[in-house]
mmCIF file as gemmi writes it, N, C-alpha and C atoms, coordinates in Angstrom:
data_model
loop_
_atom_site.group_PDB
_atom_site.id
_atom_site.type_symbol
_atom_site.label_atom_id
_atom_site.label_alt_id
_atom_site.label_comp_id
_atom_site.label_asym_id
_atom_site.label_entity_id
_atom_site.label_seq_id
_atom_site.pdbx_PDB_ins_code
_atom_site.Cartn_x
_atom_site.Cartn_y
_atom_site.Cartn_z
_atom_site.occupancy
_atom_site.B_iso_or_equiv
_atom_site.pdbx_formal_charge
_atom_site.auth_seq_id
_atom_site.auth_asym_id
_atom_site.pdbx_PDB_model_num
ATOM 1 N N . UNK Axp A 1 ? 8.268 -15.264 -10.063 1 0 ? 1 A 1
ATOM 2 C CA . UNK Axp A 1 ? 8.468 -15.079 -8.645 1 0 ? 1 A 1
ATOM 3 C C . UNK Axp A 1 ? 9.005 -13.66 -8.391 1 0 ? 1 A 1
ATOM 4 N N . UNK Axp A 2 ? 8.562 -13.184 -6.912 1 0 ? 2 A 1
ATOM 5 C CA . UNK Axp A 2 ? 8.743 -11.526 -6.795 1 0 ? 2 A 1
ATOM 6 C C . UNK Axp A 2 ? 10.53 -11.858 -6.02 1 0 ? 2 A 1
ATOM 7 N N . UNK Axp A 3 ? 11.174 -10.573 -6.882 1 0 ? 3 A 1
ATOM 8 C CA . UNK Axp A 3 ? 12.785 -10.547 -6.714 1 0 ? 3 A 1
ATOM 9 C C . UNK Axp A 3 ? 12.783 -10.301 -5.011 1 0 ? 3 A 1
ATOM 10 N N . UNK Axp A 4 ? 12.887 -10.465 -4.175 1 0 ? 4 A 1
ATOM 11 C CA . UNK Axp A 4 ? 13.147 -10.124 -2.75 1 0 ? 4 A 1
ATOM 12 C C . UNK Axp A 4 ? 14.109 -8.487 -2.78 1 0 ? 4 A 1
ATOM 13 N N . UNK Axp A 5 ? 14.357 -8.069 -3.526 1 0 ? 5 A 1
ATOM 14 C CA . UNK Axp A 5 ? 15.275 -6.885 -3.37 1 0 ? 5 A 1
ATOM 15 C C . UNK Axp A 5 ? 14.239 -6.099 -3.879 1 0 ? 5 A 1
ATOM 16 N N . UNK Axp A 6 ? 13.8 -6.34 -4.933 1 0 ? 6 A 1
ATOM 17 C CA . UNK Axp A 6 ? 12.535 -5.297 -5.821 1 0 ? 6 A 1
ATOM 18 C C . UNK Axp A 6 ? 11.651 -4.716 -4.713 1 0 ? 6 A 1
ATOM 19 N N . UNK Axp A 7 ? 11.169 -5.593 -3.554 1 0 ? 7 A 1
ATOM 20 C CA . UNK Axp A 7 ? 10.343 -5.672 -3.129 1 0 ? 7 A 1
ATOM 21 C C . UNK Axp A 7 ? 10.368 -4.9 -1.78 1 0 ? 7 A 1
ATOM 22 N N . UNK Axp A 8 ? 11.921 -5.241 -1.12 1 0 ? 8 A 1
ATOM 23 C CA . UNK Axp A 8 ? 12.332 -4.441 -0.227 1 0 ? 8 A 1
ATOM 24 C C . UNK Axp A 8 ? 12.787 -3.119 -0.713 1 0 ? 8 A 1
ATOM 25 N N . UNK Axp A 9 ? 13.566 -2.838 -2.035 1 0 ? 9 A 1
ATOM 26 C CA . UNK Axp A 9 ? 13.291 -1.27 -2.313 1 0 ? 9 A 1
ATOM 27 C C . UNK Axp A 9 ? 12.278 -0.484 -2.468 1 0 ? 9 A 1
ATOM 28 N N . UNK Axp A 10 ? 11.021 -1.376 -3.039 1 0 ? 10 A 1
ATOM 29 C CA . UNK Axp A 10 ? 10.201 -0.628 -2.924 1 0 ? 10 A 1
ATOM 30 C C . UNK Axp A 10 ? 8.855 -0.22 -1.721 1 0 ? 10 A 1
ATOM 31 N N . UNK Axp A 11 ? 9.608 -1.135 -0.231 1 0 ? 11 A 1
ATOM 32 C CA . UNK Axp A 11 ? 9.043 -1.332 0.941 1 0 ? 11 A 1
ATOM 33 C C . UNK Axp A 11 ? 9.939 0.044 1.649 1 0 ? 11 A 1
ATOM 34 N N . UNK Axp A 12 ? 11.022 0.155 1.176 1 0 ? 12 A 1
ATOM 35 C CA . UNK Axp A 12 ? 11.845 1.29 1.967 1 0 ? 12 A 1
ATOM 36 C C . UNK Axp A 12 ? 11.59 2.458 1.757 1 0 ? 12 A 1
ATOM 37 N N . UNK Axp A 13 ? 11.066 2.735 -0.197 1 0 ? 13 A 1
ATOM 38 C CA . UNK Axp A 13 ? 10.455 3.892 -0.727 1 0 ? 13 A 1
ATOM 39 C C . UNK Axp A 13 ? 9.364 4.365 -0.092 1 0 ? 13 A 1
ATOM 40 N N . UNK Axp A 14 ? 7.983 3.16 0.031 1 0 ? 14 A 1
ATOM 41 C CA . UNK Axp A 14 ? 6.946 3.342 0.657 1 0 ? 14 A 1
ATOM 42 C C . UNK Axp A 14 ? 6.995 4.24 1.458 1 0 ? 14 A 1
ATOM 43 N N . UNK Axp A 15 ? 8.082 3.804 3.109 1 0 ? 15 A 1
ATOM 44 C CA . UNK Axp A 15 ? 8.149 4.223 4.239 1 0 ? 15 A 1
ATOM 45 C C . UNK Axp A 15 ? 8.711 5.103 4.452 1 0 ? 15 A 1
ATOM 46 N N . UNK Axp A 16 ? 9.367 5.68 3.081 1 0 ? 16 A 1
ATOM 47 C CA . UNK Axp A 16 ? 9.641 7.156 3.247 1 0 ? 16 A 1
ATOM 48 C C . UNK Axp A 16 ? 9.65 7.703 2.897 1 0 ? 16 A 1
ATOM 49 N N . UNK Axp A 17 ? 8.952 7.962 1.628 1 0 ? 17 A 1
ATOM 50 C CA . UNK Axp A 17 ? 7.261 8.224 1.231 1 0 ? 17 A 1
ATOM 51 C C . UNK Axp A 17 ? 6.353 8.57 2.554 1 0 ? 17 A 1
ATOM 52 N N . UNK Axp A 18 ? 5.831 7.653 3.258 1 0 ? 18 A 1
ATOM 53 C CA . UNK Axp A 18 ? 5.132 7.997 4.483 1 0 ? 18 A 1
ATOM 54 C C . UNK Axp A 18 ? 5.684 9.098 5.436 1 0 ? 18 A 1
ATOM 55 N N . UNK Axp A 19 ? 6.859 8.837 5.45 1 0 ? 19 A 1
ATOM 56 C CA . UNK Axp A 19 ? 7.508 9.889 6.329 1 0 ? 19 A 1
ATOM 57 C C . UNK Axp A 19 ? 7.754 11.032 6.235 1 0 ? 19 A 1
ATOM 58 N N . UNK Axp A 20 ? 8.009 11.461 4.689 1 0 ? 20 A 1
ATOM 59 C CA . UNK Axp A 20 ? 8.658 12.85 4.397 1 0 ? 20 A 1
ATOM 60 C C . UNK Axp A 20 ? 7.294 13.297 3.358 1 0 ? 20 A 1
ATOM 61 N N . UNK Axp A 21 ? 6.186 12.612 2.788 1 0 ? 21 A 1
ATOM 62 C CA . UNK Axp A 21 ? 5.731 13.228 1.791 1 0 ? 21 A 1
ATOM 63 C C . UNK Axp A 21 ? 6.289 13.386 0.379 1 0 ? 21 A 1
ATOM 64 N N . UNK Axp A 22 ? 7.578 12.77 0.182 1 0 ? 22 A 1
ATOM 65 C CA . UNK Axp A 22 ? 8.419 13.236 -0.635 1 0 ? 22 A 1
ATOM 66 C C . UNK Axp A 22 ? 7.834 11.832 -2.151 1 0 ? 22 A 1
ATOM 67 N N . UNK Axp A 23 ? 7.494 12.668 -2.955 1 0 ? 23 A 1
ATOM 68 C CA . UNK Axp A 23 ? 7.374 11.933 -4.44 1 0 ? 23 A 1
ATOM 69 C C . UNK Axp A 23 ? 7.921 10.247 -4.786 1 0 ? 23 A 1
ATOM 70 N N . UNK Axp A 24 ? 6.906 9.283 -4.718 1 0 ? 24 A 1
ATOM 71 C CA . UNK Axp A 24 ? 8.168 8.127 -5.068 1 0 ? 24 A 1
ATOM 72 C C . UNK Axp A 24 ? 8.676 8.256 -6.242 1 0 ? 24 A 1
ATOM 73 N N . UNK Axp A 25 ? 8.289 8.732 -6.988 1 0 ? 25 A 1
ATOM 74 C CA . UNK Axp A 25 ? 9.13 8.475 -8.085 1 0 ? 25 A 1
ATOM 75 C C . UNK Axp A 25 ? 10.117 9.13 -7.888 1 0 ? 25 A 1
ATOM 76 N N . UNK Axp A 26 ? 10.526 10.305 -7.243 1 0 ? 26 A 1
ATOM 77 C CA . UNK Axp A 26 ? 11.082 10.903 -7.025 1 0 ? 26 A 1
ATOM 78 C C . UNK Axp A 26 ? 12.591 9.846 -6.309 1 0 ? 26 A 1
ATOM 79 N N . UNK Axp A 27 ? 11.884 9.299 -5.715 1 0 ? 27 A 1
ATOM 80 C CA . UNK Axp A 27 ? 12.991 7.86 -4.609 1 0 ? 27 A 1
ATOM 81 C C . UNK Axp A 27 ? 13.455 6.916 -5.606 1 0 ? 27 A 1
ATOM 82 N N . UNK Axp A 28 ? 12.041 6.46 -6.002 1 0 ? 28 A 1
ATOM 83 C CA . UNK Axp A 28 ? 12.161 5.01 -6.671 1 0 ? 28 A 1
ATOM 84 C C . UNK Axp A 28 ? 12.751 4.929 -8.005 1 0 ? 28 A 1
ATOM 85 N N . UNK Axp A 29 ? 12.731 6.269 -8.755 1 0 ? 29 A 1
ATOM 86 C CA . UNK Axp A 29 ? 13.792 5.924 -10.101 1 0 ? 29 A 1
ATOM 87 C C . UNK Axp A 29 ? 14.933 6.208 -10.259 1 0 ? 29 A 1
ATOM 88 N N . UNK Axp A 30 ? 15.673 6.707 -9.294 1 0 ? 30 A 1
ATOM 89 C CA . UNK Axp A 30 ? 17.078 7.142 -8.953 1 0 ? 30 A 1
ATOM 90 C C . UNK Axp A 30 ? 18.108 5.356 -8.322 1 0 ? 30 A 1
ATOM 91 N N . UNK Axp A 31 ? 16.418 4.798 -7.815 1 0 ? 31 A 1
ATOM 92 C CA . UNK Axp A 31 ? 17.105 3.663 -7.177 1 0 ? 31 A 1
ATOM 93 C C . UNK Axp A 31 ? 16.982 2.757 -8.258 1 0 ? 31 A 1
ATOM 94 N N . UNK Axp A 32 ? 16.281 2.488 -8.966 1 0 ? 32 A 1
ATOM 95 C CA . UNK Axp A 32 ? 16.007 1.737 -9.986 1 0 ? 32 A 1
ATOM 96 C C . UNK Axp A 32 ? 17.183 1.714 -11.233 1 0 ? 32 A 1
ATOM 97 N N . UNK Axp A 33 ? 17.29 3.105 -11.428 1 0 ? 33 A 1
ATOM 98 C CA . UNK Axp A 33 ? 18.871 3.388 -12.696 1 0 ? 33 A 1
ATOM 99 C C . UNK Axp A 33 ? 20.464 3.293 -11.479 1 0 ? 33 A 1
ATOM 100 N N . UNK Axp A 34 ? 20.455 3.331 -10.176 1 0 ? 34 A 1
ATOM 101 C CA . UNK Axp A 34 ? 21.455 3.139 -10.217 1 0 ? 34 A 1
ATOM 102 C C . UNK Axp A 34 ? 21.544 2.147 -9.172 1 0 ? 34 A 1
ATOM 103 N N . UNK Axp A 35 ? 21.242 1.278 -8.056 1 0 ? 35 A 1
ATOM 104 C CA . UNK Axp A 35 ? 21.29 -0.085 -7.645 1 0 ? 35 A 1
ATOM 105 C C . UNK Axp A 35 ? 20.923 -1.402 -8.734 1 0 ? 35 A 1
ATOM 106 N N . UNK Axp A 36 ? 19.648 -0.889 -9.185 1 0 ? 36 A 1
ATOM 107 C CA . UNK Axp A 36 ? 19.052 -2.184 -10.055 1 0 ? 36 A 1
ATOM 108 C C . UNK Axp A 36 ? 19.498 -1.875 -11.653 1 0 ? 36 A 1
ATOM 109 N N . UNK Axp A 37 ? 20.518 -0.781 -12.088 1 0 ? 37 A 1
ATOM 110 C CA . UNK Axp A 37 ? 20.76 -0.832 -13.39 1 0 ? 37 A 1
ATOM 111 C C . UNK Axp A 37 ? 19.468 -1.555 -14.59 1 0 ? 37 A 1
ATOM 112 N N . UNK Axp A 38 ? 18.082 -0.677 -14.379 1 0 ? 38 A 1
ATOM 113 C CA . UNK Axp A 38 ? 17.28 -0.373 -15.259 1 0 ? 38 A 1
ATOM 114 C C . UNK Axp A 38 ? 17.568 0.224 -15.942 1 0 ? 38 A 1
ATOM 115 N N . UNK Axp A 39 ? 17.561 0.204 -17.12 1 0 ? 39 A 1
ATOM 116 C CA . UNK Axp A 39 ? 17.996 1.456 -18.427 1 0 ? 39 A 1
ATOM 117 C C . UNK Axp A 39 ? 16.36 2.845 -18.048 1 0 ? 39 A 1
ATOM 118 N N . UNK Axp A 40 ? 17.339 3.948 -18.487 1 0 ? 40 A 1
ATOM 119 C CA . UNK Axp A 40 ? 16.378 5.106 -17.896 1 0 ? 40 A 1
ATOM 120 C C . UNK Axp A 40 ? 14.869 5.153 -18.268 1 0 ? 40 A 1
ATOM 121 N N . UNK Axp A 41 ? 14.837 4.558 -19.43 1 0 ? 41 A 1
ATOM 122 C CA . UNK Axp A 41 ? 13.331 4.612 -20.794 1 0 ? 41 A 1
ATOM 123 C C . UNK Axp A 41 ? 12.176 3.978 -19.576 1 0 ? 41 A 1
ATOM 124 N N . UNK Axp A 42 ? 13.225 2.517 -19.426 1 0 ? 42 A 1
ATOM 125 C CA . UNK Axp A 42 ? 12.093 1.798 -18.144 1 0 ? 42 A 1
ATOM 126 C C . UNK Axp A 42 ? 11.956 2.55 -17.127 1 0 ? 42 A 1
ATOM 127 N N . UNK Axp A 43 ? 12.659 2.749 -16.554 1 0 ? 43 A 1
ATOM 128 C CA . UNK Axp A 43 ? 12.511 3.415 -14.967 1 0 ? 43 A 1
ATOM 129 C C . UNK Axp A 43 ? 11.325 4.353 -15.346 1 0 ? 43 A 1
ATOM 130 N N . UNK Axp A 44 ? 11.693 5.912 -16.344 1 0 ? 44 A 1
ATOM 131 C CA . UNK Axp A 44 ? 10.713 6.667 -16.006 1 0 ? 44 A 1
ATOM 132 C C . UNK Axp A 44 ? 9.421 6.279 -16.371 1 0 ? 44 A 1
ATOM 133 N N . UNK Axp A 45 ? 9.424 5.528 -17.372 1 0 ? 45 A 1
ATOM 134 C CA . UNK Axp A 45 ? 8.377 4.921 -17.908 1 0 ? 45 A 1
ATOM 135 C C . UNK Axp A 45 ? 7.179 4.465 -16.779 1 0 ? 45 A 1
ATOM 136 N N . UNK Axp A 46 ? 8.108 3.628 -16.592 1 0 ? 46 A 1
ATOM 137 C CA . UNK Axp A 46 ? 7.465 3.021 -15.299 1 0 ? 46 A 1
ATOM 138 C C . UNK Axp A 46 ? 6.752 3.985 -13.76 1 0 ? 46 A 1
ATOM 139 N N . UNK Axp A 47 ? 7.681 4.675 -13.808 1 0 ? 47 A 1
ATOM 140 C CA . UNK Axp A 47 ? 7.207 6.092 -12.575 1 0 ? 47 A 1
ATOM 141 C C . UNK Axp A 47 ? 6.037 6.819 -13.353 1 0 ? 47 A 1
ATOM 142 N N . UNK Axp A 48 ? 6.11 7.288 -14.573 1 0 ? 48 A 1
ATOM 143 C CA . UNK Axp A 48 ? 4.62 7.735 -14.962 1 0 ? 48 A 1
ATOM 144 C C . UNK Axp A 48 ? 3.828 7.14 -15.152 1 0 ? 48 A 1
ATOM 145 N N . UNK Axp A 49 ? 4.055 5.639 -15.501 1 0 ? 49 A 1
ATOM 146 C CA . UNK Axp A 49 ? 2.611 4.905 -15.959 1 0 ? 49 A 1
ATOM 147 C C . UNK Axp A 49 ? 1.994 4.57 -13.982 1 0 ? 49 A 1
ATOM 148 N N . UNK Axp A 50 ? 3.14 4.432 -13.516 1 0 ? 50 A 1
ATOM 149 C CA . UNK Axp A 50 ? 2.346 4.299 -11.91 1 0 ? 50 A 1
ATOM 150 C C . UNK Axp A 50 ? 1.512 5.588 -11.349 1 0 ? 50 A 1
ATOM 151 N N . UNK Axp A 51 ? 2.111 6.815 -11.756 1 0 ? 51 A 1
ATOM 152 C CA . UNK Axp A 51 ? 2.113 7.796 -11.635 1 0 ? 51 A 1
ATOM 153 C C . UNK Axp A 51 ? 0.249 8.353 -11.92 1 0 ? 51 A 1
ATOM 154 N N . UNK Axp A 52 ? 0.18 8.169 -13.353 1 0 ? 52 A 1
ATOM 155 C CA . UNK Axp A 52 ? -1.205 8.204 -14.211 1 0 ? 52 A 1
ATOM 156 C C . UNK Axp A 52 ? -2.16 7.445 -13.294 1 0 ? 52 A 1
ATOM 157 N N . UNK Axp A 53 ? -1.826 6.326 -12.735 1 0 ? 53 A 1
ATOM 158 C CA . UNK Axp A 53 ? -2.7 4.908 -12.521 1 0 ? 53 A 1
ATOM 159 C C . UNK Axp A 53 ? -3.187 5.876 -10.725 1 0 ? 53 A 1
ATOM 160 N N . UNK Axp A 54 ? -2.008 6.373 -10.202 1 0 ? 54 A 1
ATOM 161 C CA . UNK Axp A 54 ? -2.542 6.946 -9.014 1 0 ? 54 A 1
ATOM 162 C C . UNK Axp A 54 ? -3.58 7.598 -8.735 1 0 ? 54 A 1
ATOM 163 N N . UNK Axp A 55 ? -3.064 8.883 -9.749 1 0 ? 55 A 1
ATOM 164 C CA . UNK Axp A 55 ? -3.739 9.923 -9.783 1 0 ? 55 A 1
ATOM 165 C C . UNK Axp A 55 ? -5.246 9.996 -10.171 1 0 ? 55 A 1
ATOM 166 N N . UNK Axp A 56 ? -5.526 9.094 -11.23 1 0 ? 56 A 1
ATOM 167 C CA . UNK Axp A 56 ? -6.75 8.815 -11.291 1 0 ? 56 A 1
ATOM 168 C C . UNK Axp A 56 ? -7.599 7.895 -10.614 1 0 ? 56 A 1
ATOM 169 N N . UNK Axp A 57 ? -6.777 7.376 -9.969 1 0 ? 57 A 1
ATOM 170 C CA . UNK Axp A 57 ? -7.527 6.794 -8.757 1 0 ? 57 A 1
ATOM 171 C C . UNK Axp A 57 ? -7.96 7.639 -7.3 1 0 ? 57 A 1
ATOM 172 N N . UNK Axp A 58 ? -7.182 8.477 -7.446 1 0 ? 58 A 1
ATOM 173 C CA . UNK Axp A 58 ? -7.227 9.431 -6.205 1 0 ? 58 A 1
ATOM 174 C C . UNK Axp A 58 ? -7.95 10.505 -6.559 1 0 ? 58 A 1
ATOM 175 N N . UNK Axp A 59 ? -8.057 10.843 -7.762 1 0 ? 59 A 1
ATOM 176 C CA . UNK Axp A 59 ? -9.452 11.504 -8.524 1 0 ? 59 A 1
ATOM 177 C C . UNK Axp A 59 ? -10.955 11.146 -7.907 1 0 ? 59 A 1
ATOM 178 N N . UNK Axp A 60 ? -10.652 10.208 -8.54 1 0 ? 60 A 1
ATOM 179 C CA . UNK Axp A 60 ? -11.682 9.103 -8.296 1 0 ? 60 A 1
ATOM 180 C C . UNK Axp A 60 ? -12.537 8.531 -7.125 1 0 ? 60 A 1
ATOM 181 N N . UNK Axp A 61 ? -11.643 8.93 -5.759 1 0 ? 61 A 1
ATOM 182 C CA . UNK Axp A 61 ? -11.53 8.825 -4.398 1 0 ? 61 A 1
ATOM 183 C C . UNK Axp A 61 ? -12.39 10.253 -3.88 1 0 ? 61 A 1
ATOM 184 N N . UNK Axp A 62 ? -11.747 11.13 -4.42 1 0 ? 62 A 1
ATOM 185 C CA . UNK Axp A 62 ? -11.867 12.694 -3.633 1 0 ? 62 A 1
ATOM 186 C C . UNK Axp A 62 ? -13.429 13.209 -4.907 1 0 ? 62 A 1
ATOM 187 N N . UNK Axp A 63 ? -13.563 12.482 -5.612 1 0 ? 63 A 1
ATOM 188 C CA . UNK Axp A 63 ? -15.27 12.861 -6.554 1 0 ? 63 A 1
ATOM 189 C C . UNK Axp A 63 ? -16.144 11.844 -5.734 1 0 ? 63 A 1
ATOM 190 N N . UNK Axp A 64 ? -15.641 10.814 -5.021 1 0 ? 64 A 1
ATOM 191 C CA . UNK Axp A 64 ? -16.668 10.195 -4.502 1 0 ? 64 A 1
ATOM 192 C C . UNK Axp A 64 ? -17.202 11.215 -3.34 1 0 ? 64 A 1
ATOM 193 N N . UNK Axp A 65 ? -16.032 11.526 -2.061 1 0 ? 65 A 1
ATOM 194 C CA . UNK Axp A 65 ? -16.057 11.931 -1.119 1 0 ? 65 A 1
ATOM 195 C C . UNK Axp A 65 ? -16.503 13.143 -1.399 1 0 ? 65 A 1
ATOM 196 N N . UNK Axp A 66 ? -16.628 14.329 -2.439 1 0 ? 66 A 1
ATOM 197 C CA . UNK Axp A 66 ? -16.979 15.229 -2.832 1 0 ? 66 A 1
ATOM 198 C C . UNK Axp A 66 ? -18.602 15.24 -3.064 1 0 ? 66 A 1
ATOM 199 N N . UNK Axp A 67 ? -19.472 14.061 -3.473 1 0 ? 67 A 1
ATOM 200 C CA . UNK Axp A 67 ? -20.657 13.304 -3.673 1 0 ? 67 A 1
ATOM 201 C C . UNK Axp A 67 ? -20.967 13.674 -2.51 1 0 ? 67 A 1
ATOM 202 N N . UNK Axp A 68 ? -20.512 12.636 -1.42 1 0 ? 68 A 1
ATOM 203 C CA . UNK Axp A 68 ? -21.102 12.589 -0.577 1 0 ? 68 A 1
ATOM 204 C C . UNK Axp A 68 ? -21.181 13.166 0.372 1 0 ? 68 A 1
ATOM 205 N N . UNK Axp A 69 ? -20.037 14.128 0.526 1 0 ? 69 A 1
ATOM 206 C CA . UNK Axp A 69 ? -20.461 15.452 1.442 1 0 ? 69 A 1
ATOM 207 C C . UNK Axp A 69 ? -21.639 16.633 0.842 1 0 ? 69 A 1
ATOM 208 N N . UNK Axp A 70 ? -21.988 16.452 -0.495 1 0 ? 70 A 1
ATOM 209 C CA . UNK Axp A 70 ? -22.57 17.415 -0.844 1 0 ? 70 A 1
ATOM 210 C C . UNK Axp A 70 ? -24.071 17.088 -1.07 1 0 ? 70 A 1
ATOM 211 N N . UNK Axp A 71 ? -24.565 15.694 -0.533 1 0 ? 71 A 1
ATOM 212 C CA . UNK Axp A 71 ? -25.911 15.269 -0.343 1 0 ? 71 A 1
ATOM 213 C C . UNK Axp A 71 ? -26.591 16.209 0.502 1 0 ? 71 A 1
ATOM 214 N N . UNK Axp A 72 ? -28.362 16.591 0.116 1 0 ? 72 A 1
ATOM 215 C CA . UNK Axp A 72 ? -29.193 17.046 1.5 1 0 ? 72 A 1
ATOM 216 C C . UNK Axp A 72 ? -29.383 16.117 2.148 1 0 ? 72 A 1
ATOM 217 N N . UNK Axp A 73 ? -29.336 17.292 3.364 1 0 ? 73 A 1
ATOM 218 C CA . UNK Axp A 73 ? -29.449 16.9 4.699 1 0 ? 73 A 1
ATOM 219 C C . UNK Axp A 73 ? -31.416 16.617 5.285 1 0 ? 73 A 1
ATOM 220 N N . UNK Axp A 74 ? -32.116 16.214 4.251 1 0 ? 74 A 1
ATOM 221 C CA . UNK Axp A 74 ? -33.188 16.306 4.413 1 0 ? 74 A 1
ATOM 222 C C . UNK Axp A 74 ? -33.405 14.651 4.623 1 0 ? 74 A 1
């Protein structure tokens, strides 16, 4: 079952994330080692493996959109 706190820290990160542009990991592992007393190995661990999983998805996103703006127009 999902922790109700996990879920709202990482609903608060989201939204401000949205707001400022600012890195979650940048938010989310500061909150993780010192509200939720994660040992550090996990936390960052965890911020890069999310981190990797993004980025290549957003790769992945901007080669599609890159495709398809670059079709003729014939």
């Amino acid at each position: 079952m999902i922790d109700v706190s996990f879920a709202l820290a990482g609903a608060l990160t989201g939204f401000v994330v949205g707001l400022t542009g600012v890195g979650g990991g940048a938010l989310m592992t500061p909150i993780l080692l010192i509200v939720f007393g994660v040992s550090p190995t996990t936390a960052i661990a965890t911020d890069l493996w999310f981190a990797a999983i993004t980025k290549l998805a957003g790769a992945r996103v901007h080669q599609l959109s890159w495709q398809i703006c670059s079709l003729p127009l014939n």
